[in-house]
KELOKE-301586 format. One record per residue (C-alpha): x, y, z; residue in three letters. Coordinates in steps of 0.001 Angstrom, whole numbers, plus 500000, padded with zeros to 6 digits. Example, Ala and Ser with C-alpha at 12.3 -4.5 7.8 and 13.67 -1.06 7.14 Angstrom:
BEGIN
> 512300/495500/507800/ala .
> 513670/498940/507140/ser .
//
This chain:
BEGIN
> 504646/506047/483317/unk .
> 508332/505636/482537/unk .
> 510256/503490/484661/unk .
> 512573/506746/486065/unk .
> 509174/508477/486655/unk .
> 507982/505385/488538/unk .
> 511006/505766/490538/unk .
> 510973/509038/491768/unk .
> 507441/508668/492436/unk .
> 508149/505762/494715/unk .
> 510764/507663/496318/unk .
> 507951/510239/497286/unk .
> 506291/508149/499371/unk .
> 506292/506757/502995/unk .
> 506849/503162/501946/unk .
> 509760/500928/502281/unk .
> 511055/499793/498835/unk .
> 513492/497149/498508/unk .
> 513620/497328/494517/unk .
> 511207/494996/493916/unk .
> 508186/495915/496728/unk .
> 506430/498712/498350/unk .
> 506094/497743/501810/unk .
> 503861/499691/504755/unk .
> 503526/498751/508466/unk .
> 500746/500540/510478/unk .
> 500014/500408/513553/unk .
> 496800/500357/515622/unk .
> 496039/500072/519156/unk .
> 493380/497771/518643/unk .
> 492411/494690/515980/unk .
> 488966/496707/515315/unk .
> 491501/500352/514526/unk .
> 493098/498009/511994/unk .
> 489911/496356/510300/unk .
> 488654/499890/510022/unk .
> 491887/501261/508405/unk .
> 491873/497962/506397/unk .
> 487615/498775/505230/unk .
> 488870/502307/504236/unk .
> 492025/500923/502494/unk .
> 489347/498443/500164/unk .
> 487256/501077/498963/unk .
> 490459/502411/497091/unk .
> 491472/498810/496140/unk .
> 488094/498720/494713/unk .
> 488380/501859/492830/unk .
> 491931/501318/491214/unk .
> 491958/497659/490767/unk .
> 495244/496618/492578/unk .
> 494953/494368/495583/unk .
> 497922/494993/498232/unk .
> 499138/491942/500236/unk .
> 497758/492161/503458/unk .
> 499174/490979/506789/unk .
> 496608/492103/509823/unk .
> 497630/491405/513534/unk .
> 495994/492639/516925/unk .
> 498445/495707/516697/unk .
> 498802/496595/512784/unk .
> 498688/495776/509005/unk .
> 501648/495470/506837/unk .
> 500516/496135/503314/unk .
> 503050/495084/500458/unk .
> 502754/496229/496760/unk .
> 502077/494370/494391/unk .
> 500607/491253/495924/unk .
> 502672/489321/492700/unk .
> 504196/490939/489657/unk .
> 505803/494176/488921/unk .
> 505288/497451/490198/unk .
> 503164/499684/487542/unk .
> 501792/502804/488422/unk .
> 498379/501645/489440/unk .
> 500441/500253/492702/unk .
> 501442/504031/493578/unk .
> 498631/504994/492848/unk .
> 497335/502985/495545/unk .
> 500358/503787/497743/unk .
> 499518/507687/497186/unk .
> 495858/506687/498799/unk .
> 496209/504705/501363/unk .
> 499265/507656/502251/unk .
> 496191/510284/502264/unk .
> 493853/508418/503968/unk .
//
């Protein structure tokens, strides 16, 4: 994927992007809402091969892309996911 493809692409979605990261805050109203959201967000992990940074708290997860390195399009790949789920 070309880096102006990657762009727009990242534009598309309901992340934060500061040029460098892909950052998502969720909220819950409960710990167990969030480790369920967080289960259903590691099958896709699983499937693509991209692990998200993961901050979980009684009342949310913030999920940042990519956990180290560069965004590719693996990471919004994952973004589009974890968006559908």
């Amino acid at each position: 994927m070309a880096k102006n493809e990657l762009n727009d692409k990242i534009e598309e979605l309901n992340w934060d992007f500061d040029g460098k990261k892909m950052i998502k805050d969720l909220d819950f109203d409960s710990f167990s809402e969030s480790l369920d959201f967080l289960n259903e967000v590691a099958s896709i992990v699983e499937d693509i091969g991209v692990h998200p940074k993961v901050h979980i708290s009684t009342d949310g997860i913030k999920l940042t892309l990519p956990a180290s390195g560069q965004i590719n399009k693996d990471h919004v790949n994952l973004a589009e996911g974890i968006d559908d789920l």
